[in-house]
C-alpha positions as CSV (number, residue, x, y, z in Angstrom):
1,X,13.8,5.3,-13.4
2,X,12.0,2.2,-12.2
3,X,9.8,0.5,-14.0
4,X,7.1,0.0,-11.5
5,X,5.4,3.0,-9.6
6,X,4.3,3.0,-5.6
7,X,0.7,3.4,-5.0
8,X,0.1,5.2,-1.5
9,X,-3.3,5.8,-0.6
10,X,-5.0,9.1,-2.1
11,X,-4.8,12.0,-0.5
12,X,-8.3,12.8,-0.4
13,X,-9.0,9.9,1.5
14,X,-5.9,10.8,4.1
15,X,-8.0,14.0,4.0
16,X,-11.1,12.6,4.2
17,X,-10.4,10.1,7.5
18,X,-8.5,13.0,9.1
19,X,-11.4,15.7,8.9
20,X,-14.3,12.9,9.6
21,X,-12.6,10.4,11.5
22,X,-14.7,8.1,9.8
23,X,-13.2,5.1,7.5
24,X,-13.9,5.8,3.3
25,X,-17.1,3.7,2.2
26,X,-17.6,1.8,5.3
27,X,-18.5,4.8,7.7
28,X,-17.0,3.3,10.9
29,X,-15.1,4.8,13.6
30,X,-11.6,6.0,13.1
31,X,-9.2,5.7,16.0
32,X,-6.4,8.1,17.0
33,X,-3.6,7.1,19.2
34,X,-0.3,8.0,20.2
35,X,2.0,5.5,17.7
36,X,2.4,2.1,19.9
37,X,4.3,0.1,16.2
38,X,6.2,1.6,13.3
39,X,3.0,1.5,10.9
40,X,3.8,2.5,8.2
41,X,1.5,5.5,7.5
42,X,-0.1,4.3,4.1
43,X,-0.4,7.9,2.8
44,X,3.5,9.4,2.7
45,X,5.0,5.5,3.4
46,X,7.1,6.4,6.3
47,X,7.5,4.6,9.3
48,X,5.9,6.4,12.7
49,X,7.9,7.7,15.6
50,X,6.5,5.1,18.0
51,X,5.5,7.1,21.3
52,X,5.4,10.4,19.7
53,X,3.8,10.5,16.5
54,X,-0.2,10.5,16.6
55,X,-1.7,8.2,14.0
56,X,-5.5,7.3,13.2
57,X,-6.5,3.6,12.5
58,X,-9.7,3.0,10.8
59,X,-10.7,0.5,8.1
60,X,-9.5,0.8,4.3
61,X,-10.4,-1.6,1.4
62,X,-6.8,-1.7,-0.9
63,X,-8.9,-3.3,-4.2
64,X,-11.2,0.0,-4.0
65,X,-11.6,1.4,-7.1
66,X,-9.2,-1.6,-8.9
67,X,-11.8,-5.0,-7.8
68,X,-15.5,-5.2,-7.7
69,X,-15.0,-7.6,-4.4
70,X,-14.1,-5.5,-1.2
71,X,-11.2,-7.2,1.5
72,X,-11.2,-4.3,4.0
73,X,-8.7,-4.3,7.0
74,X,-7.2,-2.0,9.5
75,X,-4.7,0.6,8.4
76,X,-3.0,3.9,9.5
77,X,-2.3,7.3,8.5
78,X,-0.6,9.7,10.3
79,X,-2.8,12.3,13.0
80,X,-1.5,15.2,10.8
81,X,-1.3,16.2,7.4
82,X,1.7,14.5,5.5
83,X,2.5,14.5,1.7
84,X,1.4,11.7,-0.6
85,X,4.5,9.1,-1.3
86,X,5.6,10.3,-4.7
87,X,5.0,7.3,-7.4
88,X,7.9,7.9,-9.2
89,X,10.1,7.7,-6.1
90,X,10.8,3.7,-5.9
91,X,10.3,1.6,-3.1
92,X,10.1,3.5,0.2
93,X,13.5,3.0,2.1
94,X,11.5,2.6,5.8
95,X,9.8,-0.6,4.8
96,X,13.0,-1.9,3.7
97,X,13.8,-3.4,7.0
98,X,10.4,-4.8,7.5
99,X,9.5,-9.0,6.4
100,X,7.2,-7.9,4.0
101,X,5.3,-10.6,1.4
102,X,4.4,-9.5,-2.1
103,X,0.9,-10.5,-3.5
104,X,0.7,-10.9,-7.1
105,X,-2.7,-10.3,-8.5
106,X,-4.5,-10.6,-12.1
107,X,-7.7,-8.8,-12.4
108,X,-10.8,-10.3,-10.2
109,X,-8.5,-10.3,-7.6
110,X,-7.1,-13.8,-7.8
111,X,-3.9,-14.4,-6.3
112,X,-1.0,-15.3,-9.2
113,X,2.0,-15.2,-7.0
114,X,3.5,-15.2,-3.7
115,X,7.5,-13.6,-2.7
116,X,8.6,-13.2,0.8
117,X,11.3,-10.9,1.1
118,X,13.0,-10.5,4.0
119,X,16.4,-8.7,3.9
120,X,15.3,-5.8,1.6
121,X,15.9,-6.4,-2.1
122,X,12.1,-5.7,-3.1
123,X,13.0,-4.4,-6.1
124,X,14.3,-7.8,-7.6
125,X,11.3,-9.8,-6.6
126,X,9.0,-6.9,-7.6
127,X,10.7,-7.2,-11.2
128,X,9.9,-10.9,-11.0
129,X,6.8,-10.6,-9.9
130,X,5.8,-7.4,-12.4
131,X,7.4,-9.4,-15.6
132,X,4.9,-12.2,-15.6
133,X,2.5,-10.9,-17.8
134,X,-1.1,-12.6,-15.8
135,X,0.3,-10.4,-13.0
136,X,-1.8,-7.3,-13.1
137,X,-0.6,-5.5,-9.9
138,X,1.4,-6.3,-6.5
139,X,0.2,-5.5,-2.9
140,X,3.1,-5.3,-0.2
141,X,1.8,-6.2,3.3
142,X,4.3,-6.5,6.3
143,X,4.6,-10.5,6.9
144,X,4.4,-9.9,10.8
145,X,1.1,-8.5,11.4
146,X,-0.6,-9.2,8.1
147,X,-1.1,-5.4,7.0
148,X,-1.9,-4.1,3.4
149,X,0.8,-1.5,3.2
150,X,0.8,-0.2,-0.7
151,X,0.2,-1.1,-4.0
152,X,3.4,-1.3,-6.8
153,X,2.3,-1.1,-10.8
154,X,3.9,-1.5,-13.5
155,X,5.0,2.0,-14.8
156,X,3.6,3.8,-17.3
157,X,6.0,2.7,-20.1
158,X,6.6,-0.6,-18.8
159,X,2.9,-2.1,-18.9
160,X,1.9,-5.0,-21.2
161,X,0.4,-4.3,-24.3
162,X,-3.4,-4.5,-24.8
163,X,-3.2,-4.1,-20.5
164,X,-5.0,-1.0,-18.9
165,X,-3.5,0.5,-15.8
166,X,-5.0,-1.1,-13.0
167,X,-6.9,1.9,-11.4
């Protein structure tokens, strides 16, 4: 068991964007497109099948429902219907080649911390990063192009005392 859980975007906003092709709270355009990069989709966490895989970018705020102040950006989900990235199930072995940078974040959204990782141990720097006890959440964007990819928490019987779950 790990002591942090992987937060994929809900499945009823997957749902939502793929019945609407609208983005959630901002209303804009979605766009759908045969996979040009490897993504990842930010509802099941894997990587896309670049050229054969459809996939619909539209606009997603990652401190929704966790932060009062939006940051939206471009994100993707696959075309079709895929299952949610179970929370439980560690850190998502297609991302594990990627440079990714880890964000460490106390509540109001201010930045606490900064790891680059770049030849996959997440896990350790996401147990750095998660033991500092201002650090409230962590948001893993790919280093390259700048994306928000996921959201890790502490796990349920790992969080600091008098320290709600961050949403």
């Amino acid at each position: 068991m790990t002591s942090f859980r992987v937060v994929a975007i809900d499945t009823s906003i997957a749902e939502s964007v793929r019945g609407t092709l609208r983005s959630p709270r901002y209303g804009h355009p979605a766009h759908t497109e045969i996979a040009t990069g490897y993504g990842p989709c930010r509802h099941c966490l894997r990587t896309f099948r670049v050229g054969a895989e459809a996939r619909i970018l539209f606009t997603y705020d990652p401190f929704a429902g966790v932060e009062a102040l939006p940051l939206p950006g471009p994100v993707f989900i696959h075309a079709g219907a895929c299952e949610r990235y179970a929370e439980d199930g560690g850190f998502p072995g297609d991302l594990r080649s990627h440079a990714l940078t880890l964000n460490g974040y106390a509540r109001g959204r201010r930045l606490r911390a900064q790891e680059h990782v770049a030849d996959g141990e997440v896990e350790a720097a996401l147990e750095r990063l998660l033991a500092r006890p201002e650090i409230d959440y962590v948001h893993v964007r790919d280093t390259a192009a700048g994306c928000y990819d996921l959201r890790v928490e502490r796990a349920l019987a790992a969080r600091h005392p008098n320290r709600p779950p961050a949403a």
